[in-house]
N, C-alpha and C positions, 0 to 999 in steps of 0.2 A: 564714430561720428566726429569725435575730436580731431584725428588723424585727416578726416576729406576737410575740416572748418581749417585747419593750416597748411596745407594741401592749396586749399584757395586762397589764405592768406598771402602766401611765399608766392603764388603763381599771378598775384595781381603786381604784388611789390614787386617782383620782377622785370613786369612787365614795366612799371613806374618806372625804373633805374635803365633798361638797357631800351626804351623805347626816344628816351631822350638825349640819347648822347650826340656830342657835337662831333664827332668824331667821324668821318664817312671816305671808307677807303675811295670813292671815285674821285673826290674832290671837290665834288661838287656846296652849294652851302644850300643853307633852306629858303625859301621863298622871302622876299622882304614884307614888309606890310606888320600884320598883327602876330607875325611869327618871326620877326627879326631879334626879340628879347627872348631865343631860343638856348639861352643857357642861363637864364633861371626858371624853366619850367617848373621844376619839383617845387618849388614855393607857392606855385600856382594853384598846385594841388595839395598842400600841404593839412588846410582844413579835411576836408574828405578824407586824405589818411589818418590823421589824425580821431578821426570819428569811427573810420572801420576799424583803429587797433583798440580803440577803448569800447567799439562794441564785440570784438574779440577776446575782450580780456573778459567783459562782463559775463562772456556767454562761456567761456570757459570754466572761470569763476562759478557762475551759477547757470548749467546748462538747461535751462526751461528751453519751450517752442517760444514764448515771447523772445529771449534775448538770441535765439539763434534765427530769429527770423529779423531782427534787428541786425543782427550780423550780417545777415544776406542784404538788405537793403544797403547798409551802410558799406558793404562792398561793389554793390550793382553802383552804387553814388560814386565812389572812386572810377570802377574801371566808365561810367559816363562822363565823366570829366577827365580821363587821359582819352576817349573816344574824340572831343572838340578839340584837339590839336591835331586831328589826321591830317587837314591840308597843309602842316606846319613838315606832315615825316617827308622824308627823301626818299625820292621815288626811289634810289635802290632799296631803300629799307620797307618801303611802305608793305610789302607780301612778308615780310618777318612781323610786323607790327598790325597787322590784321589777322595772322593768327595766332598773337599770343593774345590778341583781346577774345580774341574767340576761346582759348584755354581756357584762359579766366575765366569768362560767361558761363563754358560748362562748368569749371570746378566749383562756380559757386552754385548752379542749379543744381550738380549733383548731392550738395549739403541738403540732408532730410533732415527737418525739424519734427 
């Protein structure tokens, strides 16, 4: 059970780190508007992560169905709030970045509490 809860961990954080990079071999940049401050996303999100790793710790810590079903929430809470920046990814990226949110979703439904 521990194993699938960091499994989902590592597969959101992931997603966190390489869905936001400024870096885009076409050249192209991201849309202007409410996604021109696209290189401090992670700050954006930093609450939510913050809440999924200390409901991760809790539930490793002491693994009941409450804290690992806390953990799922507070992971479902992260990858919804890297889900409001998709019209921010770049259309090259956007089919890598729809399905590593899709990863995520399953790794986290697949945690059984």
């Amino acid at each position: 059970m521990k194993t699938k809860m960091y499994l989902g961990l590592i597969a959101a954080l992931t997603l966190g780190l390489s869905s936001c990079s400024k870096d885009d071999n076409s050249g192209t940049t991201p849309p202007a508007g409410p996604c021109a401050n696209y290189t401090n996303w992670a700050t954006g999100f930093q609450a939510e992560l913050t809440a999924m790793t200390n409901a991760a710790t809790a539930y490793a810590t002491d693994p009941t169905p409450a804290n690992c079903q806390a953990y799922k929430d507070a992971a479902n809470d992260y990858i919804d709030a890297l889900e409001g920046v998709r019209s921010c990814v770049l259309a090259s990226q956007l089919t890598a970045y729809n399905a590593s949110i899709q990863q995520a979703r399953d790794a986290i439904a697949a945690i059984s509490c």
